[in-house]
C-alpha positions in Angstrom: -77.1 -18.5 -53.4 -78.0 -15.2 -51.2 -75.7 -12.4 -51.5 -73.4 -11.9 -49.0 -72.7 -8.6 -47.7 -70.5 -6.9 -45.1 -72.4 -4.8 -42.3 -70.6 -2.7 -39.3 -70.7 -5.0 -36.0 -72.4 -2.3 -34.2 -75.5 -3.4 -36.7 -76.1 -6.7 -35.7 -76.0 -8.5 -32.4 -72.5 -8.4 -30.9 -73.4 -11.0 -27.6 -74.5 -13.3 -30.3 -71.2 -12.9 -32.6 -69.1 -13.3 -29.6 -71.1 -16.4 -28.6 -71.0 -17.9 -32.6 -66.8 -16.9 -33.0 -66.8 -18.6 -29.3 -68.4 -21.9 -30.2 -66.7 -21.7 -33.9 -63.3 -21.9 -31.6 -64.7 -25.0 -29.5 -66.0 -27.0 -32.7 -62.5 -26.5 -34.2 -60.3 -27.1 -31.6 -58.9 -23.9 -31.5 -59.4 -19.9 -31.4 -60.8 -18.3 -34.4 -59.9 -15.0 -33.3 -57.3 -13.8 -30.7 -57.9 -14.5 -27.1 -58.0 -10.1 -26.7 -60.4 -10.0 -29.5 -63.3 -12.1 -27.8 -62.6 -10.5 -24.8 -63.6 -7.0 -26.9 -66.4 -8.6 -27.8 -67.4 -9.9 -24.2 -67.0 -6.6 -23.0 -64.0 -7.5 -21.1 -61.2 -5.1 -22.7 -60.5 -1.9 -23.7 -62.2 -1.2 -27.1 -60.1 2.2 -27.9 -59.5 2.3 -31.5 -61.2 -0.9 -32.1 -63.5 -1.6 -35.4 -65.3 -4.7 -36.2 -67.7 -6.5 -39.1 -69.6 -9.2 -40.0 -70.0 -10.8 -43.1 -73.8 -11.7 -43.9 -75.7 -14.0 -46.3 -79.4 -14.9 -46.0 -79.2 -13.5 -42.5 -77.1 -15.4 -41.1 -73.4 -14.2 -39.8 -70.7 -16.1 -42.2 -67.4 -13.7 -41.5 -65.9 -11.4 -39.1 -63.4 -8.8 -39.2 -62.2 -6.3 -37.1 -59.2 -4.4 -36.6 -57.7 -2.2 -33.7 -55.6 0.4 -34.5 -52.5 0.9 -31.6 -51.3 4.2 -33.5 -47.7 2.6 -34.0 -49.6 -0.3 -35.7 -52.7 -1.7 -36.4 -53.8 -5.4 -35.9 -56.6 -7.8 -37.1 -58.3 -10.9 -37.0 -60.2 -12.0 -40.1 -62.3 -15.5 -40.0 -64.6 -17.5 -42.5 -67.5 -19.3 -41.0 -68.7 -20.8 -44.4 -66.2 -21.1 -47.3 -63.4 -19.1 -48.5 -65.2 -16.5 -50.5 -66.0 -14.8 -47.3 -62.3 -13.8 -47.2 -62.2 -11.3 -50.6 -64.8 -9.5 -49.2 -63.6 -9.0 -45.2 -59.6 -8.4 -46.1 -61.3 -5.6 -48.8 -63.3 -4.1 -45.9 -60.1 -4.0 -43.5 -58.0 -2.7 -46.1 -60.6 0.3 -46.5 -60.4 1.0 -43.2 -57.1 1.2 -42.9 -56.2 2.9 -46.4 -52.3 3.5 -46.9 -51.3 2.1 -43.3 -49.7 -1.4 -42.6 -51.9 -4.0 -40.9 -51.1 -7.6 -39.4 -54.2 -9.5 -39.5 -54.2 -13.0 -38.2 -56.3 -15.8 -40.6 -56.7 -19.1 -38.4 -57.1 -22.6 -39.4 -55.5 -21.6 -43.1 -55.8 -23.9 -45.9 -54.5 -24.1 -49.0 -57.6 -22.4 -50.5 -58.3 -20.0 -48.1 -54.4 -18.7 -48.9 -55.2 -18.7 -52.3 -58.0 -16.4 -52.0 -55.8 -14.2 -49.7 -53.0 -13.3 -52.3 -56.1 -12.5 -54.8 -57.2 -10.2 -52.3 -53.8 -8.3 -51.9 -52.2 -9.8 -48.7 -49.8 -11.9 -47.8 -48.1 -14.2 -45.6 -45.6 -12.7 -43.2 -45.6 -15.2 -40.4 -46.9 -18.6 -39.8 -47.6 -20.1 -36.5 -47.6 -24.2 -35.9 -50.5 -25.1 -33.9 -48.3 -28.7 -32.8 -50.2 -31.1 -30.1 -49.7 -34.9 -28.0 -51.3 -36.9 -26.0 -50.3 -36.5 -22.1 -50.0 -40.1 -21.6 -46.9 -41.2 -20.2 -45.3 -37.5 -19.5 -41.2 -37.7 -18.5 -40.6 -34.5 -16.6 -36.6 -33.9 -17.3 -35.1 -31.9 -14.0 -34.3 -28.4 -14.1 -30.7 -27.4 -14.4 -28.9 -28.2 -10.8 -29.2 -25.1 -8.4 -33.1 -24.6 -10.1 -36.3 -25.7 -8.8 -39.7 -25.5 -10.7 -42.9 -24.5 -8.9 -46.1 -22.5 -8.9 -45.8 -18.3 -9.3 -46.7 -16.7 -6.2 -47.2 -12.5 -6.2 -43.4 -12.1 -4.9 -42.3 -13.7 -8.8 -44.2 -10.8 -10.8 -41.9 -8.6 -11.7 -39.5 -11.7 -12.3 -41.7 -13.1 -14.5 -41.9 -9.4 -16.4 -38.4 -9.4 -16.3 -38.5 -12.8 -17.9 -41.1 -11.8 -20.9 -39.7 -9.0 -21.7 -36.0 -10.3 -22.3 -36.9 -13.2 -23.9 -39.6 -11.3 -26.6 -37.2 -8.4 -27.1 -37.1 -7.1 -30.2 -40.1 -9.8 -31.7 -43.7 -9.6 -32.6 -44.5 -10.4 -28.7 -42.6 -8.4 -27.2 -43.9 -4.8 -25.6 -45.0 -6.8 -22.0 -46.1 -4.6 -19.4 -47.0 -4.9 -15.5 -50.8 -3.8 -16.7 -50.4 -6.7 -19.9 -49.6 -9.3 -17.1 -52.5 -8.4 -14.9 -55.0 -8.1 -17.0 -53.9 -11.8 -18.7 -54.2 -12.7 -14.8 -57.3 -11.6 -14.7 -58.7 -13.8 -17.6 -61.8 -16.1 -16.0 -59.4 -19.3 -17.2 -56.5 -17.8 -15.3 -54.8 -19.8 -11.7 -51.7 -19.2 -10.4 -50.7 -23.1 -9.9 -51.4 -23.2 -13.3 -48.0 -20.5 -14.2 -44.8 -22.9 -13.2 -41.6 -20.7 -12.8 -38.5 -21.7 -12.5 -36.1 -20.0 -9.7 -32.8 -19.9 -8.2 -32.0 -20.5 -4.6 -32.4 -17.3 -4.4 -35.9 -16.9 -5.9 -34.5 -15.3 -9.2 -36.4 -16.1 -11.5 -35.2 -18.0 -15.2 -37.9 -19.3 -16.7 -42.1 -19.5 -17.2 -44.2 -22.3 -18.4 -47.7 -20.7 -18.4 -50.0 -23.6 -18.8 -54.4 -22.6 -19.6 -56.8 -25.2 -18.8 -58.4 -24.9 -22.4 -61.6 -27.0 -21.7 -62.3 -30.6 -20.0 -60.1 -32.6 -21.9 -57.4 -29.9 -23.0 -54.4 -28.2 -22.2 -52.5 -25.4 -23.6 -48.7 -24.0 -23.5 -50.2 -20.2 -23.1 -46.6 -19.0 -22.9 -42.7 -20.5 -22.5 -39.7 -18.6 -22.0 -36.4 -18.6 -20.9 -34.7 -15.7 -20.0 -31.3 -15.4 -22.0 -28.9 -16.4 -19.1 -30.5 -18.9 -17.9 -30.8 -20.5 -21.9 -28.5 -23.7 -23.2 -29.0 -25.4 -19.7 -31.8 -27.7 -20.6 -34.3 -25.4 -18.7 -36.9 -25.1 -21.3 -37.3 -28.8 -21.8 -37.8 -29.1 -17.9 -40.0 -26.4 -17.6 -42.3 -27.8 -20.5 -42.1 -31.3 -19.5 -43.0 -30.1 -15.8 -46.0 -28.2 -16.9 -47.4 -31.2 -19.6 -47.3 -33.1 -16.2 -49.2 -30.4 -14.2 -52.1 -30.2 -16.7 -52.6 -34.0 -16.8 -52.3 -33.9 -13.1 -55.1 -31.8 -13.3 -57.6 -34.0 -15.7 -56.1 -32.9 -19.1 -56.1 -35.5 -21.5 -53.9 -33.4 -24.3 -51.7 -30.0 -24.9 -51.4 -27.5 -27.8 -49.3 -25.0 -28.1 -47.9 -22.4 -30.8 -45.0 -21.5 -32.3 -43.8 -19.9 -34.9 -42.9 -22.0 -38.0 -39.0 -19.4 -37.6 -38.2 -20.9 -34.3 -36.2 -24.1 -35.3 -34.9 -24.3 -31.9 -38.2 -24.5 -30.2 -39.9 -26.7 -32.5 -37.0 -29.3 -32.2 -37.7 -29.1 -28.7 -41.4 -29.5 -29.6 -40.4 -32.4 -31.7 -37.9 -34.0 -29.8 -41.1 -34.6 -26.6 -43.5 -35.7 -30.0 -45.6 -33.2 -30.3 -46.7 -32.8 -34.0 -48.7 -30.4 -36.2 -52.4 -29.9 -35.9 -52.9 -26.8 -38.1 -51.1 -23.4 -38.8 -52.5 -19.7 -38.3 -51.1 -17.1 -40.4 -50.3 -13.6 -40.1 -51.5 -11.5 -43.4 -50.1 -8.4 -44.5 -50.7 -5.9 -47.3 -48.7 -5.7 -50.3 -49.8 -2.0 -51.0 -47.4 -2.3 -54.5 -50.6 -3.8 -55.4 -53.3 -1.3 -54.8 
């Protein structure tokens, strides 16, 4: 077998890596790197502090790695295109680049081998995500607590649905929303507003967001759901995810995915309780620098 080596992305081709991590993600069923990541790549978002690489045997690309450091933190995506041996050799190049720091690195699609490979390497797992799916046959859409009605965001709900992100992430690994975060997710070429169901008062305050994503043809996606605090133990998120599995097969989607983390029994009985059911699980890796 042909070495395999790890080369700086700036060596290579990086339309072409975006376009092979991109048709990686369609062949799987899912993203192999984070929906910001291929959007570095594209050319689409800021790359400030951002550092990529490719893993490389007999020419052909058969890893990536990159990290972007955020000066309170640094992040990561890490992926295997050919089997899990590419792994050793991308976490070791991260690690270098980091050094002493902490790093979160997401690994998607993770199998049993693949983790085993990953504790060899230093890391481990700090959170795991449920990638859980159904069919959108036969959706019943439950109705929003009395007093609430569901519909699509219009510009007048922004700073709601800000106000509704950022209470409900507080404190968590997705929290940190901004006005700027929202609009540039807005401005993502999958992005409609019928698509981001709200739910609102009579007064148009607003309690809740199911932000749906046409993924391709076929399939949908719960991009985001959340409830903002007061407006939680009312039965609102079951209406507002019901309503927005019957928007996307309204609209030609045969299926949804979604993810949560593995933490959140409350969601995923909520998850559970409408069938969805696992698909695959992405993990977050960290280093265990008592190791190095």
């Amino acid at each position: 077998m042909a070495e395999t080596s790890v080369v700086p992305l700036d060596q290579v081709d990086t339309s072409r890596v975006a376009d092979l991590l991109a048709r990686a993600g369609d062949a799987r069923g899912g993203d192999v790197v984070d929906e910001a990541e291929l959007a570095r790549l594209f050319g689409r978002r800021s790359r400030a502090g951002w550092r990529a690489a490719v893993a490389q045997r007999g020419g052909e690309v058969v890893g990536y790695a990159a990290i972007v450091d955020r000066d309170d933190r640094v992040g990561g995506d890490v992926v295997s295109l050919a089997d899990t041996d590419v792994l050793p050799l991308l976490l070791d190049w991260q690690h270098e680049q980091v050094g002493d720091r902490d790093i979160v690195t997401w690994l998607r699609f993770s199998s049993a081998r693949d983790l085993q490979a990953v504790a060899a390497s230093g890391f481990g797992v700090m959170r795991r995500l449920g990638v859980l799916g159904r069919s959108l046959d036969a959706v019943e859409v439950s109705p929003p607590p009395d007093g609430m009605h569901v519909r699509a965001v219009t510009n007048d709900d922004l700073d709601g649905v800000l106000a509704v992100l950022l209470d409900a992430y507080d404190g968590s690994e997705d929290g940190g929303w901004t006005r700027d975060e929202l609009e540039r997710r807005r401005a993502y070429p999958w992005y409609r507003d019928e698509d981001l169901l709200v739910a609102a008062t009579g007064d148009n305050r607003i309690a809740g967001i199911h932000w749906t994503k046409r993924r391709d043809a076929t399939r949908g996606e719960t991009y985001n759901l959340a409830i903002a605090p007061w407006a939680q133990g009312q039965g609102l998120g079951r209406a507002l995810l019901t309503a927005g599995m019957a928007h996307l097969a309204d609209v030609g989607r045969d299926e949804i995915i979604l993810w949560v983390d593995r933490s959140n029994e409350r969601a995923i009985a909520l998850y559970d309780s409408v069938g969805f059911q696992t698909q695959w699980d992405d993990v977050a890796l960290a280093l265990d620098h008592d190791r190095d």
